[in-house]
DOTIVEX-911807 format. One record per residue (C-alpha): x, y, z. Coordinates in pm, whole numbers, padded with zeros to 5 digits. Each point is the difference from the previous one (the first is absolute). Example, Ala and Ser with C-alpha at 12.3 -4.5 7.8 and 13.67 -1.06 7.14 Angstrom:
R        X        Y        Z
R    01230   -00450    00780
R    00137    00344   -00066
END
This chain:
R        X        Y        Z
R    00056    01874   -03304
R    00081   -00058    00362
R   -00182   -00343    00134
R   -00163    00091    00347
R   -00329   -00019    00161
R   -00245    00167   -00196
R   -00363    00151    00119
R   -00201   -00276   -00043
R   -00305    00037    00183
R   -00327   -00057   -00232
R   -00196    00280   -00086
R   -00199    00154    00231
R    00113   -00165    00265
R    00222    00163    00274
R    00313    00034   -00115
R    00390   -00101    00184
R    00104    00275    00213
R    00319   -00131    00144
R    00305   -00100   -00120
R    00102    00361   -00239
R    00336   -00009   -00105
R    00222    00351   -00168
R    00077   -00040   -00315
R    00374    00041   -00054
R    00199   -00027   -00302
R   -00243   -00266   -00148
R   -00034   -00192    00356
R   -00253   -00022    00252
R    00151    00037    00329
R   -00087   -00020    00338
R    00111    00209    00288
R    00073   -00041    00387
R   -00220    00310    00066
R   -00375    00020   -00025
R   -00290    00291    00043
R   -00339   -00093   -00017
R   -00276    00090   -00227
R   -00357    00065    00114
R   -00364   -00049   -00142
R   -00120    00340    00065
R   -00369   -00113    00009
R    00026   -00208    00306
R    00382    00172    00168
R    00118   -00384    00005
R    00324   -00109   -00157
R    00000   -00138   -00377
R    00319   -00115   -00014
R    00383    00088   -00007
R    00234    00155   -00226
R    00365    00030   -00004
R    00160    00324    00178
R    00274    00089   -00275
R    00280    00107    00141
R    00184    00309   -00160
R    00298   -00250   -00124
R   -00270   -00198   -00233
R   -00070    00308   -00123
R    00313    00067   -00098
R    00046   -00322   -00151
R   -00311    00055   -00196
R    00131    00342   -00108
R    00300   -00188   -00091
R   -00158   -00286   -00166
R   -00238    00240   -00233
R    00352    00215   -00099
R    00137   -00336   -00127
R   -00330   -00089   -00177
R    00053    00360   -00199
R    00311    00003   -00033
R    00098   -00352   -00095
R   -00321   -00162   -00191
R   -00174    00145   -00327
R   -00328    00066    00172
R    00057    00355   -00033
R    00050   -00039   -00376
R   -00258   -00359   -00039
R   -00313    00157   -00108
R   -00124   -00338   -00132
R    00059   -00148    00343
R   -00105    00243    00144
R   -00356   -00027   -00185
R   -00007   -00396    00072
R    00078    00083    00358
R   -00300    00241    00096
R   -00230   -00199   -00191
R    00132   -00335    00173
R   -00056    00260    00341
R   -00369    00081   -00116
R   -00095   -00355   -00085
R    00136   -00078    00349
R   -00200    00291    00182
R   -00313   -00139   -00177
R    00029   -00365    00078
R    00052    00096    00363
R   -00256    00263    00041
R   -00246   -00140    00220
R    00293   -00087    00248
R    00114    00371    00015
R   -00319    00152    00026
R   -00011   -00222    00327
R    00280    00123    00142
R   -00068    00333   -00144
R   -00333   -00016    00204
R    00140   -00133    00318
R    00306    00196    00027
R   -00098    00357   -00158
R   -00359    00026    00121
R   -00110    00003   -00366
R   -00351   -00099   -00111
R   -00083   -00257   -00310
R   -00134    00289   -00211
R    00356    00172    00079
R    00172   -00289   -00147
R   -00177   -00035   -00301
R    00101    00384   -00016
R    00291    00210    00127
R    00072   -00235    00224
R    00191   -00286   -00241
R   -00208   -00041   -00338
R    00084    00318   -00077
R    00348    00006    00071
R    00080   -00344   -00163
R   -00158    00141   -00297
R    00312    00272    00016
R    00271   -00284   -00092
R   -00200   -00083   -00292
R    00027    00332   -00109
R    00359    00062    00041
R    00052   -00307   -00176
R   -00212    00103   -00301
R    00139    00343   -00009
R    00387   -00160    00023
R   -00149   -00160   -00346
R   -00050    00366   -00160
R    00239    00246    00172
R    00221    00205   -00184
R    00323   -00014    00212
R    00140    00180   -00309
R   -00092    00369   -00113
R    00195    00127   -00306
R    00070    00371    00037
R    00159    00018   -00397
R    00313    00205   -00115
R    00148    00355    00095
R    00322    00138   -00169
R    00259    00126    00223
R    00313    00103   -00091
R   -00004   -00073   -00335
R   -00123   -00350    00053
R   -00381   -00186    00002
R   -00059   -00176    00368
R   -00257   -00279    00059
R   -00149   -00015    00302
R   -00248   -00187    00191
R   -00098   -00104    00371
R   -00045   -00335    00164
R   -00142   -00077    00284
R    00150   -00218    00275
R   -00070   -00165    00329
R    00015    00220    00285
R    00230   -00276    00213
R   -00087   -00122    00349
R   -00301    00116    00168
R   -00111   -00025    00307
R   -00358    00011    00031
R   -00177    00049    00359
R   -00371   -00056    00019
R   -00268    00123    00263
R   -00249   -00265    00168
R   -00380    00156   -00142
R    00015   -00140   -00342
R    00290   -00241    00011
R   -00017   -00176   -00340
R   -00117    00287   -00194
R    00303    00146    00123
R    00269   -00242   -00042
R   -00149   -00125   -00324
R    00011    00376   -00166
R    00350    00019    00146
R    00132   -00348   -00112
R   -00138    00016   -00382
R    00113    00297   -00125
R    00389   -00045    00193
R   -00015   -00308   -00167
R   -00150    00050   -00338
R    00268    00311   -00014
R    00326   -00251    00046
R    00017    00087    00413
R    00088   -00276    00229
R   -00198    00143    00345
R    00012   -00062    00404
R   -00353   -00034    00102
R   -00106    00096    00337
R   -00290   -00073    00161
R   -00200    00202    00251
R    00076   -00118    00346
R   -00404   -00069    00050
R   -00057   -00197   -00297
R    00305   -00187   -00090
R   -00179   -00331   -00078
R   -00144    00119   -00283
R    00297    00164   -00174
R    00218   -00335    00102
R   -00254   -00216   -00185
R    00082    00244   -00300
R    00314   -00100    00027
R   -00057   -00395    00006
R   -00174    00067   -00313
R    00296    00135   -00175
R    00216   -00300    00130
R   -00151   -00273   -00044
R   -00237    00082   -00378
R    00225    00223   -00235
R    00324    00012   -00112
R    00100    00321    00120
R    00403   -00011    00074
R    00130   -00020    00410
R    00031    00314    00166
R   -00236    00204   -00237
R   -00249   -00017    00245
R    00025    00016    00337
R   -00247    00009    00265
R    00049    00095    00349
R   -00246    00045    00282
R    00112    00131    00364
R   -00094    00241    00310
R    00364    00165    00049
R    00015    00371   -00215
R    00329   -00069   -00008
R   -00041   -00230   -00301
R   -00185    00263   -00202
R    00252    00263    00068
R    00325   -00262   -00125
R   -00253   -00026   -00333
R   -00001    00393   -00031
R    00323    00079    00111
R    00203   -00286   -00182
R    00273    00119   -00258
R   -00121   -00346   -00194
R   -00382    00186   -00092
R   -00059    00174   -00277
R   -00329    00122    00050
R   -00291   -00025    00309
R   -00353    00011   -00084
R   -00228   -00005    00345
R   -00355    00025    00071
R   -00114    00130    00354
R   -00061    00295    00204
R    00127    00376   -00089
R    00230   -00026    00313
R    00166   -00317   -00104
R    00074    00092   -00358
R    00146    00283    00125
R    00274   -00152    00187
R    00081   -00277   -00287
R    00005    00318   -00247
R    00281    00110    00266
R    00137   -00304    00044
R    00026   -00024   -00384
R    00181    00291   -00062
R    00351   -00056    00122
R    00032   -00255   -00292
R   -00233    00215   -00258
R   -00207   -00338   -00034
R   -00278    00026   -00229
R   -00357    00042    00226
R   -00339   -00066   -00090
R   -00246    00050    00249
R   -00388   -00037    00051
R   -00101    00119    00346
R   -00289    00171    00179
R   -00314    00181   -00081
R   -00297    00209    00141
R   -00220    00013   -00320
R   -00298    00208   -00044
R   -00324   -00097   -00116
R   -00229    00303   -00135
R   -00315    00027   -00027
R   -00152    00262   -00233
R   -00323    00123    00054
R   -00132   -00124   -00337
R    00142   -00360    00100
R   -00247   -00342    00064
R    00031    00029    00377
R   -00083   -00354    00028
R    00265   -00101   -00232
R    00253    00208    00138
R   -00103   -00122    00389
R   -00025   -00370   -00114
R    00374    00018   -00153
R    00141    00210    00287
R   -00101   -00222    00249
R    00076   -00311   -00171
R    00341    00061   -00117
R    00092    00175    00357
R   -00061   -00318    00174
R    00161   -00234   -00309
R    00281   -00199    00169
R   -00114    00168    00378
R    00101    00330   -00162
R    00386   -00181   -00030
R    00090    00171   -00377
R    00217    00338   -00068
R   -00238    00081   -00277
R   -00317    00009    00179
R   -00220    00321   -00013
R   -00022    00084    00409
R   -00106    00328   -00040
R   -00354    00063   -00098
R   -00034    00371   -00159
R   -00350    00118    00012
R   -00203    00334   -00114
R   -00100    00156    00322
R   -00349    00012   -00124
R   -00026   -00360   -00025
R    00235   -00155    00299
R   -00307   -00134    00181
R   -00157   -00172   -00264
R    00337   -00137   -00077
R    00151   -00135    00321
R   -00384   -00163    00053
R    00095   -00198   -00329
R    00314   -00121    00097
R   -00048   -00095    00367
R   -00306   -00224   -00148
R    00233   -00133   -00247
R    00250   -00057    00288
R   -00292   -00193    00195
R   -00006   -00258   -00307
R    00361   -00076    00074
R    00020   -00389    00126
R    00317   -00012    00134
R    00171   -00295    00181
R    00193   -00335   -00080
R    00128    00039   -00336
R   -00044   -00392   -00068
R   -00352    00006    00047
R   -00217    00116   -00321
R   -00196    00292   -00044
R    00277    00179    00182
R    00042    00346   -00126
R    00332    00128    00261
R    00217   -00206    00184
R    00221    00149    00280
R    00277    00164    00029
R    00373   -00143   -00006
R    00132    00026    00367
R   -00107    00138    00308
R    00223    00293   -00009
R   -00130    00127   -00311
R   -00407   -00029    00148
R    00147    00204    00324
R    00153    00239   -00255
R   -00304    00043   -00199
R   -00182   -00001    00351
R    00195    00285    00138
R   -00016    00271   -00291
R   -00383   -00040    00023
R   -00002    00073    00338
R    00238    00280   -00061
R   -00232    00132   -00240
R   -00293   -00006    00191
R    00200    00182    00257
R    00118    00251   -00230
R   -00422    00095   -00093
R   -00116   -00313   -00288
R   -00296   -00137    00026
R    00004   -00373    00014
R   -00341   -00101   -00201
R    00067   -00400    00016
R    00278   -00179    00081
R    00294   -00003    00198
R   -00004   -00302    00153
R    00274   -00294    00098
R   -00189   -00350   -00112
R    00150   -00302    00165
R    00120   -00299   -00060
R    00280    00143   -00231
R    00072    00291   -00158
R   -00326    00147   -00066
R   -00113    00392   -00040
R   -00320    00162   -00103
R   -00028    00201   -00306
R   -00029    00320    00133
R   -00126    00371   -00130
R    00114    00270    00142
R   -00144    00342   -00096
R    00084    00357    00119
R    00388   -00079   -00092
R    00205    00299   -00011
R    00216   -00008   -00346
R    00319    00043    00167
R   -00038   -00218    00275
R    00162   -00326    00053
R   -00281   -00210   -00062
R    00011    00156   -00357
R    00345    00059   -00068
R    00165   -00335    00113
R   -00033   -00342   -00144
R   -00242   -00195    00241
R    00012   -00363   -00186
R   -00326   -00097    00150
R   -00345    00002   -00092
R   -00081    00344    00098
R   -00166    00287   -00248
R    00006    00333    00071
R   -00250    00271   -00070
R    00111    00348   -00111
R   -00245    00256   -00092
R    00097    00275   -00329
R   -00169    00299   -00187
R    00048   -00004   -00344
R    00236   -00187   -00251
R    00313    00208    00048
R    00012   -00067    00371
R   -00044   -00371   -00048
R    00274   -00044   -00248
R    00191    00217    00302
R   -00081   -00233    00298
R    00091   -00287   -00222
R    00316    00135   -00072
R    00076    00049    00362
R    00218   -00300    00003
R    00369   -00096    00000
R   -00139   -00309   -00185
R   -00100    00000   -00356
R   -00066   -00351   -00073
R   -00380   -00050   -00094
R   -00366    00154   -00015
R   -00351    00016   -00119
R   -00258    00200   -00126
R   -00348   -00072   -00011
R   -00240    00278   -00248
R   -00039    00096   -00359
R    00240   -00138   -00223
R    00155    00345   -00145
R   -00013    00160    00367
R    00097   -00319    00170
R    00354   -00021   -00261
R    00053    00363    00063
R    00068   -00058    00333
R    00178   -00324   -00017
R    00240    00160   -00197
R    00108    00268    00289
R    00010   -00282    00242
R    00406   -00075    00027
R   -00019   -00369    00030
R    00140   -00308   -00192
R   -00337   -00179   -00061
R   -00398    00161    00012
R   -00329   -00163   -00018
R   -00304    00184   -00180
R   -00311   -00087    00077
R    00152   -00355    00123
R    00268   -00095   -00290
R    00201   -00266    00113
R    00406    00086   -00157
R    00124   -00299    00226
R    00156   -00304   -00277
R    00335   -00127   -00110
R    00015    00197   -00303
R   -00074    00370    00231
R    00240    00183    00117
R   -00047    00090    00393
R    00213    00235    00230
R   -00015    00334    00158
R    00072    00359   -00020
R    00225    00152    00317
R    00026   -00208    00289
R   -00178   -00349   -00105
R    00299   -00039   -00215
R    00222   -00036   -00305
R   -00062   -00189   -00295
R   -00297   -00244   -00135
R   -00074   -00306    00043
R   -00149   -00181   -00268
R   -00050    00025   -00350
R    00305    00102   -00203
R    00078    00224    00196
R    00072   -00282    00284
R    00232   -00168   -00259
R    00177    00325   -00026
R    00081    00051    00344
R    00224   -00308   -00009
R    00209    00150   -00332
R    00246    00182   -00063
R    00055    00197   -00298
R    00392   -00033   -00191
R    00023    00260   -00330
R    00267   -00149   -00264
R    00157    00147   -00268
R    00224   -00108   -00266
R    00141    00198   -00330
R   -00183   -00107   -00277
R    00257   -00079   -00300
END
């Protein structure tokens, strides 16, 4: 273990801010360059992190090769165990400090913490380091004769090599957390990279690792800085075997790209524009209540989210009635302060984005019911409901990261399973109505994950991705283990 300054602040108190190192090959180090960090509910700086410049990237690249290639942590699965657990006891002892700096950095609420938000996700090294307990990284496949002889064979499953794992800003612990277990549980020594708005957070990850378990210099590194030109050396570098990243459509793209001229491994979670339907033999409350609700989770900041709202025609009235009463409920304001149900927005740029495909909207012929307004000091915006949305438009097609719900009006079951496909994202969905019809039509929804009647699929042990462009591969579960193996057949002539 590394001896540094740990996060020591007592719990529930507000936590340090300043003075984030990188973690590099087992140190933490500090840099000449700086970019600050701000609270989003109040637009005022929080602190500063270091500005990584794209030669400590390579040196962390360079520092996780030598961690696979020279140690046994690929092939330690005992230390491997003691390691994640060490990590877990760690994430619990400090918990009250990160949720904190979880609060004042990502705009997260309390409740948020004790969900998605970091219980949750520390809950995922726990399970990678019970699974690493039970996992069969053996399969026997048994004998064939060729050529006059009897052939064993069998499979075993190895460590992937040196990832490189880039994280978006909404959800930042869920997200690096989900990355950083499984890499690890499967043998992988990983370069962590933190979104440019919430670096803090990720950092403190990182101080974790160095200073509480025994996990070997340079498999894992943590970097945090403004300049693209770091995340491009991490996708582009001869030294990485594989790139998970999770972010925008757009962005995954052009890592998917960047990927290819080495044929590195990718595993990507990206965007969404879910649909929420809602038959006519649903609970209307139920199905308002949980639209409404979940849309403005987070200020509407999660890839998952349900933003479309598809209603019978017959009933759109009653319907958007519900949910723009539900939306009045909606205390929103200072995450710190209890009782607070959504918290702002991370940056100002993302409010005027969210600000400017409303408008567009309502240009192109929605009807704003509630909402649409900028809500200073910080980054504040009103959940909004906007009905009248035509299913091709922008405001329907395109990921709006914000809390805005949109209303879309169908006739019968077959056209709502249509609009719902209308999507180059496939990653979630809902259903609210009879159990038999309600299943029925989750199962010709092509997405990754679906709520019925409200399920909640989101733990460590489920598996969560998307269909056509919100990604490739699962996170999660076994499956997330998997992502981060590779499969080697032997065979040897049985005498």
């Amino acid at each position: 273990m590394t001896e540094a300054t740990t996060l020591s602040s007592a719990a529930g108190s507000p936590p340090p801010h300043t003075d984030r190192r990188l973690l590099i090959d087992g140190q933490l180090l500090e840099t000449s360059r700086t970019f600050p960090s701000l609270n989003p509910a109040t637009g005022e700086v929080l602190g500063h992190a270091p500005d990584a410049t794209v030669a400590e990237a390579q040196a962390a690249v360079a520092a996780a090769r030598r961690a696979f290639d020279e140690t046994d942590w690929s092939t330690n699965t005992e230390l491997r165990i003691r390691c994640l657990d060490q990590f877990h006891r760690a994430l619990v002892e400090h918990r009250d400090e990160l949720a904190a700096l979880t609060i004042a950095e990502v705009g997260a609420t309390e409740a948020l913490c004790q969900g998605a938000q970091l219980d949750q996700p520390i809950e995922i090294v726990r399970y990678y380091a019970d699974l690493l307990k039970t996992y069969p990284f053996t399969e026997d496949l048994g004998n064939i004769e060729s050529r006059g002889m009897q052939h064993h064979r069998w499979v075993e499953k190895e460590a992937a090599g040196v990832v490189a794992a880039i994280i978006a800003y909404n959800y930042p612990n869920q997200l690096a957390l989900a990355k950083l277990a499984p890499a690890l549980a499967a043998g992988c020594t990983v370069v962590l990279k933190s979104a440019p708005d919430t670096p803090l957070i990720t950092l403190a990850l990182g101080e974790l690792i160095a200073n509480h378990t025994d996990i070997p210099a340079g498999v894992v590194n943590v970097l945090s800085g403004a300049d693209p030109e770091v995340g491009a050396a991490l996708t582009t570098s001869p030294d990485v075997d594989m790139v998970t990243f999770t972010g925008s459509t757009p962005t995954g793209r052009r890592i998917m790209a960047a990927a290819s001229d080495t044929l590195k491994k990718v595993f990507l979670e990206l965007g969404g524009k879910s649909a929420a339907i809602v038959l006519d033999d649903a609970d209307f409350n139920t199905a308002a209540m949980f639209s409404a609700f979940s849309m403005v989770t987070h200020a509407g900041q999660g890839c998952a989210l349900t933003s479309r709202l598809l209603v019978p025609r017959s009933h759109h009235d009653e319907i958007v009635e519900l949910v723009k009463n539900n939306f009045g409920l909606v205390r929103y304001g200072n995450p710190a302060e209890p009782g607070v149900y959504m918290g702002p927005l991370i940056s100002e740029k993302q409010r005027d984005k969210v600000d400017g495909m409303v408008k567009r909207a309502v240009e192109a012929g929605a009807t704003l019911v509630t909402g649409g307004e900028k809500v200073d000091p910080g980054f504040f915006y009103t959940p909004t409901l906007l009905t009248n949305v035509d299913p091709d438009s922008e405001i329907a097609q395109e990921e709006v990261f914000g809390p805005v719900l949109v209303v879309i009006a169908y006739d019968d079951d077959d056209d709502a399973v249509r609009i719902a496909n209308n999507s180059i994202y496939g990653l979630s969905g809902a259903v609210f109505g009879s159990e038999e019809r309600a299943l029925r039509i989750a199962r010709r929804i092509r997405t990754g994950t679906f709520s019925i009647n409200g399920g909640n699929y989101f733990a460590p042990d489920s598996p969560f991705g998307g269909y056509k462009q919100s990604g490739i591969g699962r996170e999660m579960g076994r499956a997330g283990l998997e992502e981060f193996l590779e499969s080697k057949t032997f065979a040897t002539v049985v005498a």
